[in-house]
GUDREN-653786 format. One line per 4 residues: number of its first residue (from 1); for each residue x, y, z of C-alpha. Coordinates in steps of 0.1 Angstrom, whole numbers, plus 5000, padded with zeros to 4 digits. Each point is the difference from the previous one (the first is absolute). Last residue first. Example, Ala and Ser with C-alpha at 12.3 -4.5 7.8 and 13.67 -1.06 7.14 Angstrom:
BEGIN
2) 5137:4989:5071 ~ 4986:4966:5007
//
This chain:
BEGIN
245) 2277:6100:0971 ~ 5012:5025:4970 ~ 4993:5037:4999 ~ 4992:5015:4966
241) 5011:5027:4978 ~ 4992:4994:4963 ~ 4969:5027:5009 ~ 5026:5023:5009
237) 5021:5000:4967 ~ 5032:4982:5000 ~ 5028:5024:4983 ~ 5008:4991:4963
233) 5035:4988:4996 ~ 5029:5020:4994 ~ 5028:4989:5026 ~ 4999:5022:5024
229) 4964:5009:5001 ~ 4991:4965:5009 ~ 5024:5001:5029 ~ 4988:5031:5008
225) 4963:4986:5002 ~ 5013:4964:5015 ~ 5014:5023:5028 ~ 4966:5020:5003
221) 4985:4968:5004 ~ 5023:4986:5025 ~ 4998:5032:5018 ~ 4961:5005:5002
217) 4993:4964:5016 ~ 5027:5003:5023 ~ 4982:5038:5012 ~ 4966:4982:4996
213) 5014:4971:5023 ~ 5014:5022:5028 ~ 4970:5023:4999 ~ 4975:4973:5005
209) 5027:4982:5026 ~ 4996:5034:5023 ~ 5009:4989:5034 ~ 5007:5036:5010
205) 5034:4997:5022 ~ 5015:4966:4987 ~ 4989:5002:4962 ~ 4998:5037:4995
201) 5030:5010:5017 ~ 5022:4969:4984 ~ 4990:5012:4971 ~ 5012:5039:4997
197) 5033:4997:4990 ~ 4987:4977:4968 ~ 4986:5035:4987 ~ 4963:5013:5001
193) 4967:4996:4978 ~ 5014:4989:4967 ~ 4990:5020:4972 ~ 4967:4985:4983
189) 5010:4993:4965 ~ 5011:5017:4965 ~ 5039:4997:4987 ~ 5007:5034:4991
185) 5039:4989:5001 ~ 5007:5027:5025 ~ 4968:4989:5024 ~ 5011:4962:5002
181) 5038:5005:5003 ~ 4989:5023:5032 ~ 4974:4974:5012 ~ 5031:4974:4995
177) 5022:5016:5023 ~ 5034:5016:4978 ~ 5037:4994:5013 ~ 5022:5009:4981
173) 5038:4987:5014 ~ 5003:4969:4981 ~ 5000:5026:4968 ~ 5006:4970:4975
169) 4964:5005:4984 ~ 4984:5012:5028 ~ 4965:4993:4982 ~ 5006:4965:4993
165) 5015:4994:5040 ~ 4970:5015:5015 ~ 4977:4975:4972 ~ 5018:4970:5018
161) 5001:4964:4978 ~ 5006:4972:5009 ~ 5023:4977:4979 ~ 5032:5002:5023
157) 5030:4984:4980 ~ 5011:5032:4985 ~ 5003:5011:5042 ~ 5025:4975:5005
153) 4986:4972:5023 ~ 5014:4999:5030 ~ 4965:4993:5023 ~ 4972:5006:4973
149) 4979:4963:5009 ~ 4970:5023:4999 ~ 4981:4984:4966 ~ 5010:4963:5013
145) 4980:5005:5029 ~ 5021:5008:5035 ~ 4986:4978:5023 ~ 4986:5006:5031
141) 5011:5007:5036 ~ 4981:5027:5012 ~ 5035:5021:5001 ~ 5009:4985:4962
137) 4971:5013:4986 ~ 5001:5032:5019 ~ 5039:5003:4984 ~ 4986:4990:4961
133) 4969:5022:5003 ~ 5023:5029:5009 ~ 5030:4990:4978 ~ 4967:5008:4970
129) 4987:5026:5013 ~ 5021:5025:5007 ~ 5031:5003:4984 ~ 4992:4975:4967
125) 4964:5014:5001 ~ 5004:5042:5001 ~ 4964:4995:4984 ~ 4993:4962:4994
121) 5000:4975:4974 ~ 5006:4964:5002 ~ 5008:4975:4971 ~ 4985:4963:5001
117) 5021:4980:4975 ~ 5030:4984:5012 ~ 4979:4972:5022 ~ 4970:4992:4985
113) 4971:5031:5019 ~ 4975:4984:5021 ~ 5027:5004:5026 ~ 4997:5037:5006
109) 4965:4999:5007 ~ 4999:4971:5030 ~ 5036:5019:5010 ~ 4975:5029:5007
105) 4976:4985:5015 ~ 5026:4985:5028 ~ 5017:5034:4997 ~ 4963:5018:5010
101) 4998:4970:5033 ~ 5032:5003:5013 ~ 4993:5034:5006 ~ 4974:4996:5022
97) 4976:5034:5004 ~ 4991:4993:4966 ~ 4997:5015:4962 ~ 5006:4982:4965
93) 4982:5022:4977 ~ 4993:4988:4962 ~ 4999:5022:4978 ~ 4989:4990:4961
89) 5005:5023:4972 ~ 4989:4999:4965 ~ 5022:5012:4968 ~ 4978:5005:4968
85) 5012:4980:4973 ~ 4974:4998:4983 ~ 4990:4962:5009 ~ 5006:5010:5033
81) 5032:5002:5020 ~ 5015:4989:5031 ~ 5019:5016:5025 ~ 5005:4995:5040
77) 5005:5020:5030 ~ 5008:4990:5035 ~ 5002:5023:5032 ~ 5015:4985:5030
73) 4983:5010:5032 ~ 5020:4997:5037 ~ 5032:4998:4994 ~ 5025:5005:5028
69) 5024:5021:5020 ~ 5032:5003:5022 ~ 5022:4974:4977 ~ 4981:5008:4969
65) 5014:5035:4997 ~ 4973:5024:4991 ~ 4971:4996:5026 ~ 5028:5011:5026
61) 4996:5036:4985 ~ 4971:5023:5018 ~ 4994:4981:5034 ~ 5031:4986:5000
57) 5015:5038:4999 ~ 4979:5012:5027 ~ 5016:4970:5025 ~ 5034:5011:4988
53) 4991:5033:5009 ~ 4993:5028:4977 ~ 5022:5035:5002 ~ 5009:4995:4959
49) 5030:4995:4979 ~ 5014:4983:5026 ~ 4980:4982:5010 ~ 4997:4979:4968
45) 5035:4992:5003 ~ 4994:4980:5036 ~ 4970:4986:4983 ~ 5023:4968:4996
41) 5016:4999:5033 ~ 4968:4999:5020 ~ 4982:4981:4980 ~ 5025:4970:5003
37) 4995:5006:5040 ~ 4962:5000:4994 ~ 5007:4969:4981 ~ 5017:4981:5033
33) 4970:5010:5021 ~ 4975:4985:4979 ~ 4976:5030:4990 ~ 4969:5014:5016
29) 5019:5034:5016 ~ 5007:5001:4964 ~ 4966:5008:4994 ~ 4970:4983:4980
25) 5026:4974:4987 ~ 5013:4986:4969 ~ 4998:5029:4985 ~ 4977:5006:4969
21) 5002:4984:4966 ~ 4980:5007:4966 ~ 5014:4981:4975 ~ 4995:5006:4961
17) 4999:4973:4972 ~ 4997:5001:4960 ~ 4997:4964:4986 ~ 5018:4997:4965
13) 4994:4970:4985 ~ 5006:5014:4962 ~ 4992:5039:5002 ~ 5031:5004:4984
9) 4985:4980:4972 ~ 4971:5020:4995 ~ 5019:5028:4994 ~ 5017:4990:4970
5) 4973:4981:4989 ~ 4977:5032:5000 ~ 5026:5020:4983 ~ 5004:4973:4970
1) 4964:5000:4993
//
């Protein structure tokens, strides 16, 4: 079964996250004075490619820079297999109102792993997610874990993984959302509901934590799906899906 192993061992401590974040704020007529200033200058591009405000433009993009926004649900996949070799899937969904309390959790995960051997995956990870976590870690005032200490190390150095970055393949400038990757590699799967734009809306205007946690829920699997379907391994069947306390 030299395939199998082959597989297998990319597989090897791999835990597959997703972040959803919002803004920091319901409105930035609710932010600190001196960040509204900050806001001001940044979205001053965004306008103009488009007639919004600066206070529209919080509303739809602050969740995306970790200065102006936050994380509020952390998605977390893991693999094991069966006597058959049949990959299984545990999610586990870290989700609060208090930050400080999903990267506390999540630092509790992180560090089961020895140092030098937990390896992250994430979809458009090493731009996104993975500086993201590190700067909201080090706003709230917590340790980077070993597996995030990425700060000047070459990129050769970096073992996490970013399924964006395998399908690019060099083209830095292709940029492909994982429901799109999803659909053209026939990967099977409940598409996701809406895109990151649209959180902060549904978390400060409707409430919605249901939604919020199915559509975390949804992403880390489908990532772990493409993921799977990347690298040759059987796909995890639906009844090998289950949520973790």
């Amino acid at each position: 079964m030299p395939q199998a192993v082959s597989w297998k061992r990319r597989l090897k401590n791999v835990l597959f996250i997703d972040l959803k974040t919002v803004a920091g704020e319901p409105s930035l007529l609710s932010v600190d004075p001196r960040l509204q200033r900050q806001w001001e200058e940044k979205s001053r591009h965004f306008r103009a490619e488009d007639e919004l405000s600066a206070a529209g433009w919080y509303d739809r993009r602050a969740a995306f820079y970790a200065e102006f926004g936050k994380i509020i649900c952390i998605g977390v996949g893991g693999l094991f297999f069966n006597d058959a070799d049949q990959p299984n899937l545990k999610v586990k969904l870290l989700s609060n109102d208090d930050e400080r309390t999903i990267l506390s959790e999540f630092l509790t995960i992180v560090n089961r792993y020895p140092p030098g051997e937990l390896v992250l995956c994430a979809h458009n990870g090493k731009e996104f997610d993975f500086p993201y976590l590190c700067r909201r870690l080090m706003v709230n005032g917590l340790p980077l874990p070993p597996a995030l200490q990425i700060a000047g190390k070459k990129p050769w150095e970096i073992p996490h993984r970013d399924t964006l970055e395998q399908w690019q393949f060099g083209d830095k400038r292709h940029f492909v959302p994982l429901d799109l990757l999803a659909a053209v590699l026939d990967v099977p799967g409940r598409p996701l509901e809406w895109m990151g734009d649209r959180t902060s809306e549904v978390y400060y205007r409707e409430h919605d934590w249901p939604r919020i946690e199915q559509y975390a829920r949804d992403s880390v699997v489908m990532l772990v799906q493409v993921y799977l379907r990347m690298v040759g391994a059987p796909l995890v069947a639906d009844e090998h899906i289950v949520n973790s306390d």
